[in-house]
TITOR-100200 format. One record per atom (N, C-alpha, C, O): residue in three letters; x, y, z. Coordinates in nm, 3 decimals. Each point is the difference from the previous one (the first is absolute). Example, Ala and Ser with C-alpha at 12.3 -4.5 7.8 and 13.67 -1.06 7.14 Angstrom:
node r:ALA	u:1.319	v:-0.569	w:0.780
node r:ALA	u:-0.089	v:0.119	w:0.000
node r:ALA	u:0.090	v:0.120	w:0.000
node r:ALA	u:0.104	v:-0.002	w:0.066
node r:SER	u:-0.139	v:0.107	w:-0.138
node r:SER	u:0.082	v:0.119	w:0.006
node r:SER	u:-0.077	v:0.109	w:0.073
node r:SER	u:0.051	v:0.111	w:0.017
This chain:
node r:UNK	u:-7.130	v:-4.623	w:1.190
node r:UNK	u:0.140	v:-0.036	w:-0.010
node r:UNK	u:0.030	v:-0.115	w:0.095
node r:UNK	u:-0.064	v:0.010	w:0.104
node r:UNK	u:0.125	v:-0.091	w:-0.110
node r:UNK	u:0.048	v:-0.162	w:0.014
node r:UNK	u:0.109	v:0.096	w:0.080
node r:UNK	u:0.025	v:0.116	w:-0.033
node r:UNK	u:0.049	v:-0.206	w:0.175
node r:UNK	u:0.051	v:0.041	w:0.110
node r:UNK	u:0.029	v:0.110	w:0.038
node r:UNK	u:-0.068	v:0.083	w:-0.060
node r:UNK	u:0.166	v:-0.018	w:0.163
node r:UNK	u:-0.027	v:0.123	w:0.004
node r:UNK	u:0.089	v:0.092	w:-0.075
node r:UNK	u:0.078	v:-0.029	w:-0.090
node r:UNK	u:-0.095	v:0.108	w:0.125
node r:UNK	u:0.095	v:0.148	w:-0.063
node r:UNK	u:0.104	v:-0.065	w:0.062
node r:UNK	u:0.005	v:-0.066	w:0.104
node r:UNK	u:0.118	v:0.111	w:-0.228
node r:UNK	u:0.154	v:0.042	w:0.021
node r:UNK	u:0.011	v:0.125	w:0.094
node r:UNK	u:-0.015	v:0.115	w:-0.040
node r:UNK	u:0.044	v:-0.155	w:0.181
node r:UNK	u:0.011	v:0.183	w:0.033
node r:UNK	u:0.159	v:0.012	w:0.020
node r:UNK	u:0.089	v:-0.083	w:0.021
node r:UNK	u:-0.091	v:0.229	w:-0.036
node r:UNK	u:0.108	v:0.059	w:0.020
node r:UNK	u:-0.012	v:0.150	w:0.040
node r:UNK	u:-0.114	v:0.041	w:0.021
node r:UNK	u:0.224	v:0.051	w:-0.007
node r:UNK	u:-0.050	v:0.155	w:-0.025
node r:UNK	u:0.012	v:0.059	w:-0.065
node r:UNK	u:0.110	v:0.030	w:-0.048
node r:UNK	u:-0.224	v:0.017	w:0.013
node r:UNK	u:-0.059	v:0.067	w:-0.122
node r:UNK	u:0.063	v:0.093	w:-0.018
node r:UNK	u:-0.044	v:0.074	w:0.088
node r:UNK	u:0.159	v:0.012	w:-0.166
node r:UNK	u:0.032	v:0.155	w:-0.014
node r:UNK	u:-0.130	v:0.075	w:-0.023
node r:UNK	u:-0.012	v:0.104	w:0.065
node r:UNK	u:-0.119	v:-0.151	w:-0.173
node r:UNK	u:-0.111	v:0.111	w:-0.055
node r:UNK	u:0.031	v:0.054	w:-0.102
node r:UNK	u:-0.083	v:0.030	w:-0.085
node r:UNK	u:0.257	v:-0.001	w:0.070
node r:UNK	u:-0.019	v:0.143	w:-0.123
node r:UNK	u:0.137	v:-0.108	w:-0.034
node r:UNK	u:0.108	v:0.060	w:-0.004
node r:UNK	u:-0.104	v:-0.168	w:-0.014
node r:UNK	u:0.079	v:-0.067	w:-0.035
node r:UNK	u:0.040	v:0.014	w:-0.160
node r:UNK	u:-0.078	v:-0.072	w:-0.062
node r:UNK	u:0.154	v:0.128	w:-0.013
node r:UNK	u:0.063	v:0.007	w:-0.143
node r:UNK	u:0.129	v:0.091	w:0.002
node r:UNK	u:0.032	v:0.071	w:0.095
node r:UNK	u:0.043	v:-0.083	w:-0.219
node r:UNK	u:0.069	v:-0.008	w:-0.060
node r:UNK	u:0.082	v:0.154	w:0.085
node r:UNK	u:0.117	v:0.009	w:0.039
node r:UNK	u:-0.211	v:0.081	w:-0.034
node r:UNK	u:0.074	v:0.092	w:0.003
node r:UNK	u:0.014	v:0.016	w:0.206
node r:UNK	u:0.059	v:0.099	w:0.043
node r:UNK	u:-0.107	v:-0.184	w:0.039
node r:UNK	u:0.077	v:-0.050	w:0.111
node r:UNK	u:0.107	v:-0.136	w:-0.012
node r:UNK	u:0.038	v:-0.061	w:0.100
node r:UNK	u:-0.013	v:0.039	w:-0.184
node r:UNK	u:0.121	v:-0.097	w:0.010
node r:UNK	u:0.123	v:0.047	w:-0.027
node r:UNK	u:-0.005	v:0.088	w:-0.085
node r:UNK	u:0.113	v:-0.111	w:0.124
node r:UNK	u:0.108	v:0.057	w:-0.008
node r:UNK	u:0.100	v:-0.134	w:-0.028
node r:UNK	u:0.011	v:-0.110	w:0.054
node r:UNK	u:0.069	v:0.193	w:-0.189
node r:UNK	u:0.078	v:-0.102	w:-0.100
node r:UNK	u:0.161	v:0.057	w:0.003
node r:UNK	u:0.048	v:0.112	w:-0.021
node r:UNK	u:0.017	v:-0.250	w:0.059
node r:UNK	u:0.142	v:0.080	w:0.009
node r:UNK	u:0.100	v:-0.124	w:-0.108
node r:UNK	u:0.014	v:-0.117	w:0.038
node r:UNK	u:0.024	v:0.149	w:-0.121
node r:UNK	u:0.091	v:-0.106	w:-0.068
node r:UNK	u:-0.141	v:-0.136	w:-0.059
node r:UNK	u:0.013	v:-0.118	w:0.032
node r:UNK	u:-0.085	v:0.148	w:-0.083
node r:UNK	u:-0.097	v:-0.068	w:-0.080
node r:UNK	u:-0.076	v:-0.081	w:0.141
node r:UNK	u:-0.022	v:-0.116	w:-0.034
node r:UNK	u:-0.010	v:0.133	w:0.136
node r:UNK	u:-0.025	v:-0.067	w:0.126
node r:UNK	u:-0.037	v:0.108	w:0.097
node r:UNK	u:0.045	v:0.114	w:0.017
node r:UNK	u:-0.145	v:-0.186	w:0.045
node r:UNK	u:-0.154	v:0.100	w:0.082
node r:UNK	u:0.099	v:-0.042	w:0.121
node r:UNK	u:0.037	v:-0.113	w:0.032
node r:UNK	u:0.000	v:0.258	w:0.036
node r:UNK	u:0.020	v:0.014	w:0.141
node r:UNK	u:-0.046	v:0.030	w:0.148
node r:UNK	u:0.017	v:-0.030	w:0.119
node r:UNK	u:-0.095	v:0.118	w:-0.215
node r:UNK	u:-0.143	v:0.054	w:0.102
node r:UNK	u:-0.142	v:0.016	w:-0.057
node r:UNK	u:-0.039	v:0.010	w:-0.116
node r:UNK	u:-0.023	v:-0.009	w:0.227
node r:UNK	u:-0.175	v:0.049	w:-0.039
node r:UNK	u:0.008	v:0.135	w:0.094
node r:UNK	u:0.064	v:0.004	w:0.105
node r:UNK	u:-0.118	v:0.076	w:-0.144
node r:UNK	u:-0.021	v:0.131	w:0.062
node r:UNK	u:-0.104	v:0.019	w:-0.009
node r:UNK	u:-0.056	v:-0.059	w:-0.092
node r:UNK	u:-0.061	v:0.181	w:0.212
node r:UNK	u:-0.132	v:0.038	w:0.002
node r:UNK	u:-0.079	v:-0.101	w:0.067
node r:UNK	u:-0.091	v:-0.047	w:-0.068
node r:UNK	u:0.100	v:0.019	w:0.146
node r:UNK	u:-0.087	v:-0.105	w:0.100
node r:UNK	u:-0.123	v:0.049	w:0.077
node r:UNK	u:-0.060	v:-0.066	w:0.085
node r:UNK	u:0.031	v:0.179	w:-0.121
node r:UNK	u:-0.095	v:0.090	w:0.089
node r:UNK	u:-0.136	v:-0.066	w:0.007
node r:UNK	u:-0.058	v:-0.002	w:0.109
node r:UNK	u:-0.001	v:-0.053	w:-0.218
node r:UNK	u:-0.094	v:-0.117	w:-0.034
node r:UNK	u:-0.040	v:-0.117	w:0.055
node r:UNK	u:-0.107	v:-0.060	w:-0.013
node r:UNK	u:0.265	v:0.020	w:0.117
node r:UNK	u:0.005	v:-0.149	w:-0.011
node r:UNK	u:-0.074	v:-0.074	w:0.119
node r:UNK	u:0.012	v:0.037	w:0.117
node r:UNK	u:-0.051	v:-0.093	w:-0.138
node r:UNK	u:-0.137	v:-0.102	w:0.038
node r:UNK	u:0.040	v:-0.126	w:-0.034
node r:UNK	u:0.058	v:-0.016	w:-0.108
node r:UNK	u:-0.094	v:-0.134	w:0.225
node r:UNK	u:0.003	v:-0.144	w:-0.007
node r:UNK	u:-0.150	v:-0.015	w:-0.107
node r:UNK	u:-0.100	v:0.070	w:0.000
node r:UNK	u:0.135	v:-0.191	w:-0.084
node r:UNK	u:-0.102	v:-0.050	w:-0.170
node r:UNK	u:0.079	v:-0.065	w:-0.075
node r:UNK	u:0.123	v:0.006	w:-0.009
node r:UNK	u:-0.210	v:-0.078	w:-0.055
node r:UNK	u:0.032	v:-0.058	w:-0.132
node r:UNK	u:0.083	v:0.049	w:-0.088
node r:UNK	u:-0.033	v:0.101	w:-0.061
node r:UNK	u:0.148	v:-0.160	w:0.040
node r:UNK	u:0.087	v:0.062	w:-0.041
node r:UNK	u:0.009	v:0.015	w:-0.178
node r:UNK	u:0.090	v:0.056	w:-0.061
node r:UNK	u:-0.206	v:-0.122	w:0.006
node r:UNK	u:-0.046	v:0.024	w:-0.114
node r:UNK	u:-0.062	v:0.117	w:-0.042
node r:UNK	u:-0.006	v:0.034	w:-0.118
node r:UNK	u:-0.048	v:0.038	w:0.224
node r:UNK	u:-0.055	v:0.116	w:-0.004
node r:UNK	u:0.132	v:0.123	w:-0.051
node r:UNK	u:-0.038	v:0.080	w:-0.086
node r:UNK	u:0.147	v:-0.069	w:0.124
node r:UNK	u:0.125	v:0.041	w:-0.005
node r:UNK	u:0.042	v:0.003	w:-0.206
node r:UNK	u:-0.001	v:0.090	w:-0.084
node r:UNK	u:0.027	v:-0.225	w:0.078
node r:UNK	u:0.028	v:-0.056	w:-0.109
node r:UNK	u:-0.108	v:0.068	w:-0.115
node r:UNK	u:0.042	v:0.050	w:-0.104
node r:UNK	u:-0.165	v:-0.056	w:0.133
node r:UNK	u:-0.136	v:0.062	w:-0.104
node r:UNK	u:0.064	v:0.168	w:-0.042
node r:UNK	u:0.019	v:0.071	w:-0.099
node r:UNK	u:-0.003	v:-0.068	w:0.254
node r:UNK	u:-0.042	v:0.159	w:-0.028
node r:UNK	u:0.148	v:0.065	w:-0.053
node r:UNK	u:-0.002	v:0.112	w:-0.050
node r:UNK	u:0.134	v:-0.188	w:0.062
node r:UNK	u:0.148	v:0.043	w:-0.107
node r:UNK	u:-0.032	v:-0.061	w:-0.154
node r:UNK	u:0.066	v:0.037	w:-0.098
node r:UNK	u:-0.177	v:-0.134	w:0.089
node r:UNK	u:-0.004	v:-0.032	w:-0.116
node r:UNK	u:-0.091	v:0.101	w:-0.073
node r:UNK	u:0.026	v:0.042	w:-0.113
node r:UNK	u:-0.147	v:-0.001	w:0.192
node r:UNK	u:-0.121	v:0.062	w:-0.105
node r:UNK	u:0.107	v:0.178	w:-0.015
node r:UNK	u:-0.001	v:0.068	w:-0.102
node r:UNK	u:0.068	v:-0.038	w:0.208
node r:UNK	u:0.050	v:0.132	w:-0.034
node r:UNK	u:0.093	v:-0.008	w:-0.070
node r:UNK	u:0.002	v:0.081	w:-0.093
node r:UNK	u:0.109	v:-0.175	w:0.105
node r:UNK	u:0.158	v:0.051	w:-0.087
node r:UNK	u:-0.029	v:-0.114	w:-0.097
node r:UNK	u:0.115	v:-0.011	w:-0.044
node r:UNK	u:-0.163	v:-0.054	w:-0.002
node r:UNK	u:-0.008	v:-0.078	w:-0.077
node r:UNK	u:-0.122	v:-0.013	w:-0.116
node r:UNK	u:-0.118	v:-0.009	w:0.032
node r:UNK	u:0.163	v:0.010	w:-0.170
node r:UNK	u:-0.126	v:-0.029	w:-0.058
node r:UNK	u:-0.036	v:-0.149	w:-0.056
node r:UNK	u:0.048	v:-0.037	w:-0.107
node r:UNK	u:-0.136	v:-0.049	w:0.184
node r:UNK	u:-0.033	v:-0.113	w:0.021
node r:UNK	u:0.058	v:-0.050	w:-0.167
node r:UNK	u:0.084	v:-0.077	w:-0.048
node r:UNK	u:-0.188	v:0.176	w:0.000
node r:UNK	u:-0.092	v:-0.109	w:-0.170
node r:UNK	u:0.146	v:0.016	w:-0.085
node r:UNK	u:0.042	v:-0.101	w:-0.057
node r:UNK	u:0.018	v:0.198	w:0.051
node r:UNK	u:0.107	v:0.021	w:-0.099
node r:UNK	u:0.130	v:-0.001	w:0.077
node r:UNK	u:0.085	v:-0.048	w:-0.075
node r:UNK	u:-0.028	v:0.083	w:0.200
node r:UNK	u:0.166	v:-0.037	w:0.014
node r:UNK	u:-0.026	v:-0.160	w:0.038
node r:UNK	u:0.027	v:-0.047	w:0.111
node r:UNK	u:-0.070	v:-0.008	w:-0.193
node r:UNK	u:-0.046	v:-0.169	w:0.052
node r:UNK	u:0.165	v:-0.018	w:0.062
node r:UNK	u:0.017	v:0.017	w:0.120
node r:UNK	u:0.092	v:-0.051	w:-0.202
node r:UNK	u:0.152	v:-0.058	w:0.063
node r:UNK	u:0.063	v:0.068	w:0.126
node r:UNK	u:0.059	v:-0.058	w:0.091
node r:UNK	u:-0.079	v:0.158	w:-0.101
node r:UNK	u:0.020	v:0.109	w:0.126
node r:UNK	u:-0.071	v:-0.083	w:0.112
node r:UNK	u:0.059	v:-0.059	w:0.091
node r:UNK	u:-0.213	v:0.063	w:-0.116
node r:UNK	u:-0.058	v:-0.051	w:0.110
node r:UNK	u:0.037	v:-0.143	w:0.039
node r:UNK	u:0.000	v:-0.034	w:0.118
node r:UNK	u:0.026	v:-0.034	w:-0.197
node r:UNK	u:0.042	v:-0.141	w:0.007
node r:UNK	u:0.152	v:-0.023	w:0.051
node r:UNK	u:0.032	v:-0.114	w:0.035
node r:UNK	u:0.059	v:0.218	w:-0.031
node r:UNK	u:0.158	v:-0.018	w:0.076
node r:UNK	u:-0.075	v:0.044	w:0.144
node r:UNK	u:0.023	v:-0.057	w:0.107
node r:UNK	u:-0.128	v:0.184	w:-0.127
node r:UNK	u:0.013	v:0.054	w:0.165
node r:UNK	u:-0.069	v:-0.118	w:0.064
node r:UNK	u:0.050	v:-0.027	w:0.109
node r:UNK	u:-0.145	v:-0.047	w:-0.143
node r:UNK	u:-0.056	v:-0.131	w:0.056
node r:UNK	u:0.080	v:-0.085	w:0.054
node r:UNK	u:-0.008	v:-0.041	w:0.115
node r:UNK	u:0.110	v:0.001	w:-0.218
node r:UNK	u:0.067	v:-0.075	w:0.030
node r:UNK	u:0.079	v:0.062	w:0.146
node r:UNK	u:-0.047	v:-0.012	w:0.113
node r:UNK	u:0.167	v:0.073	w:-0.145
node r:UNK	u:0.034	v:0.095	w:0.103
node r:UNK	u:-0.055	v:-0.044	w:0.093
node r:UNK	u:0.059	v:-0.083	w:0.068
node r:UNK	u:-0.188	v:0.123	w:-0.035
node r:UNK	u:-0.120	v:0.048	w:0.127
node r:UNK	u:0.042	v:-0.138	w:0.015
node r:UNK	u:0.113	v:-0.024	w:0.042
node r:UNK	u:-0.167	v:-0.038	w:-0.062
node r:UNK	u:-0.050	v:-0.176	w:0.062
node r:UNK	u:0.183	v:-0.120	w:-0.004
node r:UNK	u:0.017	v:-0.117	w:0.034
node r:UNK	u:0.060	v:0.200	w:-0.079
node r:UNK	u:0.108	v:-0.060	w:0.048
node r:UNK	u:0.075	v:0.092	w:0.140
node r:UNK	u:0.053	v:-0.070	w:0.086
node r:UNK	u:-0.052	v:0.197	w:-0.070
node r:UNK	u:-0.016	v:0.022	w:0.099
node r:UNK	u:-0.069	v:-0.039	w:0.175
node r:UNK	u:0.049	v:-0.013	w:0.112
node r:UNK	u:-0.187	v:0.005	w:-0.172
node r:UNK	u:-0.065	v:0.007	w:0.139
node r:UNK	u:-0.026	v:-0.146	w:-0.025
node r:UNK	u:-0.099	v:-0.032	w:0.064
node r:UNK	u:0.151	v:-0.075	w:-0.135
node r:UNK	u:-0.016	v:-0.156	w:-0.016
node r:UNK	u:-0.116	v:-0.052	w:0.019
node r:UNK	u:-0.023	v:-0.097	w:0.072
node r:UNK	u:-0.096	v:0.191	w:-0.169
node r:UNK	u:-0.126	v:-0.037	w:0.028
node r:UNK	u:-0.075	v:-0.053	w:-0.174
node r:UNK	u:-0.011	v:0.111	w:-0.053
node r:UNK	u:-0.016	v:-0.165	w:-0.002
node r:UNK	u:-0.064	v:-0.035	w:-0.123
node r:UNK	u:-0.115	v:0.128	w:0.015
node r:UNK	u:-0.076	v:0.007	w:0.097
node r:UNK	u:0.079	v:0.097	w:-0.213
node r:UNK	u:-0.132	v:0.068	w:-0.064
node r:UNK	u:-0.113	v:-0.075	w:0.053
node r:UNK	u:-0.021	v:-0.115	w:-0.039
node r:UNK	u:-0.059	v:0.179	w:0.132
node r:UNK	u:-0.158	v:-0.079	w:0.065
node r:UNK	u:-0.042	v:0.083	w:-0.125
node r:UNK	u:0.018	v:0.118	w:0.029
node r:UNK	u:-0.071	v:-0.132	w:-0.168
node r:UNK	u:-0.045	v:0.064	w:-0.087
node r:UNK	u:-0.180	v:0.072	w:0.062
node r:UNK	u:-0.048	v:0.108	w:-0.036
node r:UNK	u:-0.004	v:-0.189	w:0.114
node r:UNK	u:-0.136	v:0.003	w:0.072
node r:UNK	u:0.001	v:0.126	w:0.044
node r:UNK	u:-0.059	v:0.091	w:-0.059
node r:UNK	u:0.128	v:-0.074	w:0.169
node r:UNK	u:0.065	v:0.128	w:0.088
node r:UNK	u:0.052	v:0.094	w:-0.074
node r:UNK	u:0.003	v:0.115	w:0.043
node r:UNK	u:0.045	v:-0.147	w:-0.161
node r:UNK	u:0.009	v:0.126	w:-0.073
node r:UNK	u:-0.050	v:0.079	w:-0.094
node r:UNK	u:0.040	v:0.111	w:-0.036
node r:UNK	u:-0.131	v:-0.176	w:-0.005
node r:UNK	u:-0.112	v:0.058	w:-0.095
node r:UNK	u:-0.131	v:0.027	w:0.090
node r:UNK	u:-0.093	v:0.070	w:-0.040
node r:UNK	u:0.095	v:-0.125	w:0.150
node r:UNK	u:-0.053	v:0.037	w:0.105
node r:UNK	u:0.032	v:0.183	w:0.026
node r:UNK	u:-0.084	v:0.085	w:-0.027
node r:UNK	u:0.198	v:-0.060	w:0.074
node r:UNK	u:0.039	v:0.110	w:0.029
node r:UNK	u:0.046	v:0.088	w:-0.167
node r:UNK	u:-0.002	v:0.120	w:-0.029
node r:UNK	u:0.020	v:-0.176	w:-0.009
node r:UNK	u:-0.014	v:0.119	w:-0.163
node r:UNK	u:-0.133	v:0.017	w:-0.017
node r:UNK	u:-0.029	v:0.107	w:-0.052
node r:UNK	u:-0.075	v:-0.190	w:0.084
node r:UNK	u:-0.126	v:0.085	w:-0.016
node r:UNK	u:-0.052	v:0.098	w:0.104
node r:UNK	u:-0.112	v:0.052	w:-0.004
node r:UNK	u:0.197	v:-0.035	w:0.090
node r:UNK	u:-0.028	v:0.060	w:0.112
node r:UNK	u:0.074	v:0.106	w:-0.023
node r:UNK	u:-0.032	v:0.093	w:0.073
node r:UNK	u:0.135	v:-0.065	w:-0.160
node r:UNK	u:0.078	v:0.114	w:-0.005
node r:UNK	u:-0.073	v:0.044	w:-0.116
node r:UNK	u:0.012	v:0.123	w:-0.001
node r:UNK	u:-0.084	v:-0.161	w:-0.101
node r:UNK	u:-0.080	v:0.047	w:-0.097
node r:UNK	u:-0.108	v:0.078	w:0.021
node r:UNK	u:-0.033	v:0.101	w:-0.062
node r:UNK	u:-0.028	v:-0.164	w:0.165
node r:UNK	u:-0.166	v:0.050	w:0.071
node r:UNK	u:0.043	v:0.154	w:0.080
node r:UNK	u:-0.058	v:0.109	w:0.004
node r:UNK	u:0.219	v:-0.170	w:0.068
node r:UNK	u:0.026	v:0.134	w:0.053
node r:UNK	u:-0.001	v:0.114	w:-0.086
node r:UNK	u:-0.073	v:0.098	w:0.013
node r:UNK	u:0.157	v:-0.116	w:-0.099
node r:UNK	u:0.012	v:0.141	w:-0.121
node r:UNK	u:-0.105	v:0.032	w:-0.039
node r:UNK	u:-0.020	v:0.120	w:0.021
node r:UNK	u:-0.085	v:-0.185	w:-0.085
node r:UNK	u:-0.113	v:0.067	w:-0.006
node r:UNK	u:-0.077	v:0.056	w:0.090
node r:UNK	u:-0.049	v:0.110	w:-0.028
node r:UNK	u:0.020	v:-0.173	w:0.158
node r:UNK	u:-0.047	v:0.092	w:0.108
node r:UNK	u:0.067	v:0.083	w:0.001
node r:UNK	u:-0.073	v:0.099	w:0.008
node r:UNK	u:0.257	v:-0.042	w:-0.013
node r:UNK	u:0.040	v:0.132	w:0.027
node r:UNK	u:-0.036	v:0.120	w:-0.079
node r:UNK	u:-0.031	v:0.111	w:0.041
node r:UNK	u:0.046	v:-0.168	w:-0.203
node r:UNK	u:-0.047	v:0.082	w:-0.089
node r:UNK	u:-0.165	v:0.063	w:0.029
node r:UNK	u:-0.050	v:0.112	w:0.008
node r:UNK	u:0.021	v:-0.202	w:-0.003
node r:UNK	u:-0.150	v:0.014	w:0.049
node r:UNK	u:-0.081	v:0.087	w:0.099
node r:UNK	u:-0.110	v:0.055	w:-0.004
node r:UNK	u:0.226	v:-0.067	w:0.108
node r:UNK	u:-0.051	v:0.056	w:0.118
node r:UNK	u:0.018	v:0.203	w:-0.001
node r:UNK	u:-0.068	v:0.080	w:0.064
node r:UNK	u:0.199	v:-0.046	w:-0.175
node r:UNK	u:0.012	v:0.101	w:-0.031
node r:UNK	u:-0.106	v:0.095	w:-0.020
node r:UNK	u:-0.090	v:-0.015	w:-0.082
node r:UNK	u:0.104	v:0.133	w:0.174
node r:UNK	u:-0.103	v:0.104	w:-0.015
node r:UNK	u:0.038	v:0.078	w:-0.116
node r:UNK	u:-0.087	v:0.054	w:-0.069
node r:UNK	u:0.187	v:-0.047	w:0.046
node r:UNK	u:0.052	v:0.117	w:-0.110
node r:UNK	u:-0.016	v:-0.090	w:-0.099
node r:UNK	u:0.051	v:-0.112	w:0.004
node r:UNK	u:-0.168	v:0.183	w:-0.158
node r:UNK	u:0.005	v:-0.062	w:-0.121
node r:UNK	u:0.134	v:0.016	w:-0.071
node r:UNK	u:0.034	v:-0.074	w:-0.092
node r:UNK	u:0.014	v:0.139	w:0.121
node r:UNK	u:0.178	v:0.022	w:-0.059
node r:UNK	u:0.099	v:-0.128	w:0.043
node r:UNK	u:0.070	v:-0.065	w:-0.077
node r:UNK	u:-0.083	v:0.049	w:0.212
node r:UNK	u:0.089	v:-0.099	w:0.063
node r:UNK	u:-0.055	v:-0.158	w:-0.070
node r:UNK	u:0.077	v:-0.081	w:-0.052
node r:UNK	u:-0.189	v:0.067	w:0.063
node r:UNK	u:-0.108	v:-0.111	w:-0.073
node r:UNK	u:0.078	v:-0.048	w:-0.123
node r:UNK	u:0.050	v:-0.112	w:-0.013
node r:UNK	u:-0.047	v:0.238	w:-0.099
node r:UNK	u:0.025	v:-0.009	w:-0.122
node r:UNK	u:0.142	v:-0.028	w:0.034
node r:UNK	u:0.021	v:-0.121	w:-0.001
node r:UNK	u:0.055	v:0.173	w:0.023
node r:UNK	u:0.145	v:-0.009	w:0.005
node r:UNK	u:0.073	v:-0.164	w:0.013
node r:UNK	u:0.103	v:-0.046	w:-0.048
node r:UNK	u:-0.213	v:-0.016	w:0.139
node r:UNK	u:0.070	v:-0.126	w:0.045
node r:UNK	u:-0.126	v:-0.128	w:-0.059
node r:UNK	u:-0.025	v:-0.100	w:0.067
node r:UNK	u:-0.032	v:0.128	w:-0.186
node r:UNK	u:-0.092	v:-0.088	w:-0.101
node r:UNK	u:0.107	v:-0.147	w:-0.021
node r:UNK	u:-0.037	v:-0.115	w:0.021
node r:UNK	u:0.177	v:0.159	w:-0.066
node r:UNK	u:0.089	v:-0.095	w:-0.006
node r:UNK	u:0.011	v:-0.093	w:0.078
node r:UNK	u:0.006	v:-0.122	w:-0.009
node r:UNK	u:-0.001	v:0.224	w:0.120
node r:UNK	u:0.027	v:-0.116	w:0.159
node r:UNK	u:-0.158	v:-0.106	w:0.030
node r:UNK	u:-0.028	v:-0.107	w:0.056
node r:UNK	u:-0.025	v:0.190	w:-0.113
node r:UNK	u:-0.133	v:-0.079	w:0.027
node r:UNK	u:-0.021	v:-0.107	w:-0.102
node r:UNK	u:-0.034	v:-0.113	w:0.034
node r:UNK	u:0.052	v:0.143	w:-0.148
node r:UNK	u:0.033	v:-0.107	w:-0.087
node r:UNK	u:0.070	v:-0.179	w:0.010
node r:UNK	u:-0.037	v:-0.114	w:-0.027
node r:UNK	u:0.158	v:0.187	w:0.086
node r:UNK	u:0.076	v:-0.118	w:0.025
node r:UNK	u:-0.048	v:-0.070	w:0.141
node r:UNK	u:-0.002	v:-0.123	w:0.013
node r:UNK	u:-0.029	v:0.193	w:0.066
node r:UNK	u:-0.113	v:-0.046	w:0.120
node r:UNK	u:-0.118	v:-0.101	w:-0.074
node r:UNK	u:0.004	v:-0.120	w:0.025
node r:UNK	u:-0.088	v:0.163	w:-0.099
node r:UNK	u:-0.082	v:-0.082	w:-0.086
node r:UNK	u:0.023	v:-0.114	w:-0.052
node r:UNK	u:-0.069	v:-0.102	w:-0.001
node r:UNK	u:0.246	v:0.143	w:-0.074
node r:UNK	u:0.029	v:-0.144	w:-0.076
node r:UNK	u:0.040	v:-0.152	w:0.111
node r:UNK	u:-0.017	v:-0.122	w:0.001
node r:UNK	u:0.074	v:0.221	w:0.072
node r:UNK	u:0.086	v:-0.113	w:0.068
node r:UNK	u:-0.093	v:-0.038	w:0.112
node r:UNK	u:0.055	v:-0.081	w:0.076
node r:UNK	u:-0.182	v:0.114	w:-0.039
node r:UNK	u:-0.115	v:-0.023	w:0.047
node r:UNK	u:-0.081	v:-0.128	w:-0.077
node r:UNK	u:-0.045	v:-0.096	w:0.063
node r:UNK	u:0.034	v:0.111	w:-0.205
node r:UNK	u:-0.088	v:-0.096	w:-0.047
node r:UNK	u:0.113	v:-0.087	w:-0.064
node r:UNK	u:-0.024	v:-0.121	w:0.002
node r:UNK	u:0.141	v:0.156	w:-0.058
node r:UNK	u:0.089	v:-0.164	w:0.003
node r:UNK	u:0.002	v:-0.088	w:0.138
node r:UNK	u:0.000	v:-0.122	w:0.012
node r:UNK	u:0.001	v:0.199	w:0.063
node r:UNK	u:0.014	v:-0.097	w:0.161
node r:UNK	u:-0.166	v:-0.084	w:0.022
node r:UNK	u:-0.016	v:-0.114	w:0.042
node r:UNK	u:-0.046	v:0.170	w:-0.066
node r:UNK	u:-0.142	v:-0.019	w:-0.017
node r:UNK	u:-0.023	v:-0.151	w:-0.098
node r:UNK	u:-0.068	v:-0.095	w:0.039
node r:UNK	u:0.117	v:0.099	w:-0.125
node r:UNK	u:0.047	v:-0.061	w:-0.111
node r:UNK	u:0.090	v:-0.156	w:0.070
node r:UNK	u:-0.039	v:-0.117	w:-0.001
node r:UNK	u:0.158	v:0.171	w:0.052
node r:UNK	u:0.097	v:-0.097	w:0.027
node r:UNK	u:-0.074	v:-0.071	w:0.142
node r:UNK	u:0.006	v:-0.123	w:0.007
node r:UNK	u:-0.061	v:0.185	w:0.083
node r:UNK	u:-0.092	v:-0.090	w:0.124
node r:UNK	u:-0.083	v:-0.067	w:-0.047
node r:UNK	u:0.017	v:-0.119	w:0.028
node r:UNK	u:-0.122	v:0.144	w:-0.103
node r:UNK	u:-0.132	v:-0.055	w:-0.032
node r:UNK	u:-0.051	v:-0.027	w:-0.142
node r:UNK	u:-0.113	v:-0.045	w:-0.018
């Protein structure tokens, strides 16, 4: 990656269901227990690979982009972020993976799935 990381602080468990919406407008972030100085793309990956489905809410994803980068007045580093969506991909499969219980395994095939996809589109979009 070409200069350095955007840092900022990281929430970790950064999505949808810690943001808090009052009159169509985010007032708070709640749950900081996570939070750690990083790349603040790392943040952005990991509200996108969970509350968001990349391949199909395409317009969804494209207002919250917008949003994002008129907010924090930064242009999409697209690098840094397919960077970190493959990193949230690799994660899900290691979690699924790491499961001792064949029940728990099976249960979250989905999650591992979309870990996969959004693993080899990013794969795809870097190289």
């Amino acid at each position: 990656l070409e200069g350095h990381a955007d840092m900022a602080l990281l929430h970790r468990d950064y999505g949808f269901r810690n943001i808090m919406v009052d009159n169509k407008k985010i007032n708070g972030v709640i749950d900081f227990e996570y939070a750690v100085p990083g790349d603040m793309y790392f943040d952005l990956a990991k509200l996108i690979f969970n509350d968001l489905n990349f391949e199909r809410d395409i317009k969804l994803r494209e207002v919250f982009l917008c949003g994002w980068s008129r907010m924090t007045e930064k242009e999409i580093n697209w690098e840094h972020l397919w960077l970190y969506l493959a990193y949230q991909g690799l994660g899900a499969i290691q979690w699924v993976e790491k499961q001792k219980d064949p029940r728990i395994r099976e249960q979250n095939q989905q999650y591992k799935q979309k870990g996969e996809a959004i693993f080899l589109r990013a794969c795809k979009e870097m190289f």
